[in-house]
Short mmCIF file of the C-alpha atoms (twelve columns), coordinates in Angstrom:
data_MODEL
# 
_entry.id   MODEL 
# 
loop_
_atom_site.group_PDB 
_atom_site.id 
_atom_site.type_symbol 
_atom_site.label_atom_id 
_atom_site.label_alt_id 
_atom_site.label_comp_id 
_atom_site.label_asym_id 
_atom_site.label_seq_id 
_atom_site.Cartn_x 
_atom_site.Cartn_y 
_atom_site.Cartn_z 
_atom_site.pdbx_PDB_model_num 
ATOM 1  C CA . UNK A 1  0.837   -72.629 30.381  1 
ATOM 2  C CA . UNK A 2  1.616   -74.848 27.277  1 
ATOM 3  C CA . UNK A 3  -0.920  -76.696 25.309  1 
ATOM 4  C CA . UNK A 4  -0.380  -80.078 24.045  1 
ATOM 5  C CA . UNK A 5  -1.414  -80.068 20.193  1 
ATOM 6  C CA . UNK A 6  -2.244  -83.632 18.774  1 
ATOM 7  C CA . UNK A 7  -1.003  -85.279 15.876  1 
ATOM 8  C CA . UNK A 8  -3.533  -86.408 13.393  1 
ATOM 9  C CA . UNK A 9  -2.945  -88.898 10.611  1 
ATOM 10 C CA . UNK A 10 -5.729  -89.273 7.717   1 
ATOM 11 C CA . UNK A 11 -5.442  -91.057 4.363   1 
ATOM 12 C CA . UNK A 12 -6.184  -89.120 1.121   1 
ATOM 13 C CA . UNK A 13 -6.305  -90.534 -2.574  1 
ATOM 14 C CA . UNK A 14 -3.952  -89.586 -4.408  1 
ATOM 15 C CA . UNK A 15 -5.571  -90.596 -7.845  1 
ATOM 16 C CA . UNK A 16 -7.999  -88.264 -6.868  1 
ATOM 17 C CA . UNK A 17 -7.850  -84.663 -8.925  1 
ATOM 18 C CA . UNK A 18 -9.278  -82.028 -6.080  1 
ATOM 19 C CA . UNK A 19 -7.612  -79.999 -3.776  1 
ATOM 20 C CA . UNK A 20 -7.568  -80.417 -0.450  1 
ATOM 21 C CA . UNK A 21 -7.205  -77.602 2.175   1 
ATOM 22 C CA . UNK A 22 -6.517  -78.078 6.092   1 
ATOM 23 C CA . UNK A 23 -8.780  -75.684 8.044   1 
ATOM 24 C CA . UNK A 24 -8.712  -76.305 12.150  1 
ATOM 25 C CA . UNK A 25 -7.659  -79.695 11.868  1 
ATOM 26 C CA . UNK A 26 -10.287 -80.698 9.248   1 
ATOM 27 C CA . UNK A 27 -9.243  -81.756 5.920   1 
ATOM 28 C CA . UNK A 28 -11.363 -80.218 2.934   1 
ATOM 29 C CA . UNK A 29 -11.952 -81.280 -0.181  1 
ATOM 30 C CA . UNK A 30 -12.648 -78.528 -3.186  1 
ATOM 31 C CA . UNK A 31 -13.446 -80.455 -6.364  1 
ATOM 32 C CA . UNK A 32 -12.605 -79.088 -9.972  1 
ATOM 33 C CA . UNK A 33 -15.176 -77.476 -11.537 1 
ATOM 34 C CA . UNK A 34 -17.661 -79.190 -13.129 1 
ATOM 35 C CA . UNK A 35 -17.628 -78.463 -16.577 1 
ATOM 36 C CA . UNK A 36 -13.717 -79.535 -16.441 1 
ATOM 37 C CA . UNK A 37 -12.625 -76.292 -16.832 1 
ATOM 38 C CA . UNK A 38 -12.102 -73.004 -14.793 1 
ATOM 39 C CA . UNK A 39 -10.213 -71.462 -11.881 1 
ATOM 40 C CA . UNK A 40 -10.350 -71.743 -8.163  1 
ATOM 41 C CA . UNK A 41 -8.813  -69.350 -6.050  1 
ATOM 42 C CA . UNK A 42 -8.548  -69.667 -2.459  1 
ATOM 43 C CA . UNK A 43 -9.085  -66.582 -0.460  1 
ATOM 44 C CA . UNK A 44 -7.088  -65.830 3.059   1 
ATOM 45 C CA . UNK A 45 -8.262  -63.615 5.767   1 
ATOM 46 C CA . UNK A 46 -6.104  -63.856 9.222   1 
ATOM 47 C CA . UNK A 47 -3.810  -66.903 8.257   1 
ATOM 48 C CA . UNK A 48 -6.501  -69.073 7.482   1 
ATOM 49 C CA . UNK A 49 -8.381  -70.037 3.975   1 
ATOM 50 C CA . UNK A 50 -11.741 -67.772 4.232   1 
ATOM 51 C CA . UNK A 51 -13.080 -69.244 1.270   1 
ATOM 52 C CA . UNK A 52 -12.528 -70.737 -2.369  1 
ATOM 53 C CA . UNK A 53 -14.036 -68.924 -4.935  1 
ATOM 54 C CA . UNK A 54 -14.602 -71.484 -8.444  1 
ATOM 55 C CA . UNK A 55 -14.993 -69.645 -11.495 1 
ATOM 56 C CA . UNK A 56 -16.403 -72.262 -14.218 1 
ATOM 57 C CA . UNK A 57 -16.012 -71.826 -18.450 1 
ATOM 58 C CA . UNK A 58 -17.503 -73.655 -21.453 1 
ATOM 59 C CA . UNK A 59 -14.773 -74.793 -23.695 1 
ATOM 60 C CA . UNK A 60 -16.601 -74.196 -27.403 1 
# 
């Protein structure tokens, strides 16, 4: 037995700095840290993002 997948269209913002992650068929957005600066890595377990782990830092 086959299963018909469906094709879904959705319209992001380009202007927009983020990242954006499909999960499932759901589009997620991960926004920069807030203090403008940082790192954000995204984890994998099983072929999929697990998580998205956002370290921040204070420029001085």
């Amino acid at each position: 037995m086959t299963t018909k997948q469906q094709k879904v269209t959705v319209d992001i913002d380009l202007l927009k700095n983020c990242i954006y992650i499909v999960k499932n068929g759901e589009l997620i957005q991960v926004d920069p840290p807030s203090t403008g600066y940082g790192e954000q890595i995204a984890v994998w377990l099983g072929g999929k993002v697990d998580r998205v782990e956002t370290k921040t830092c204070k420029k001085l």
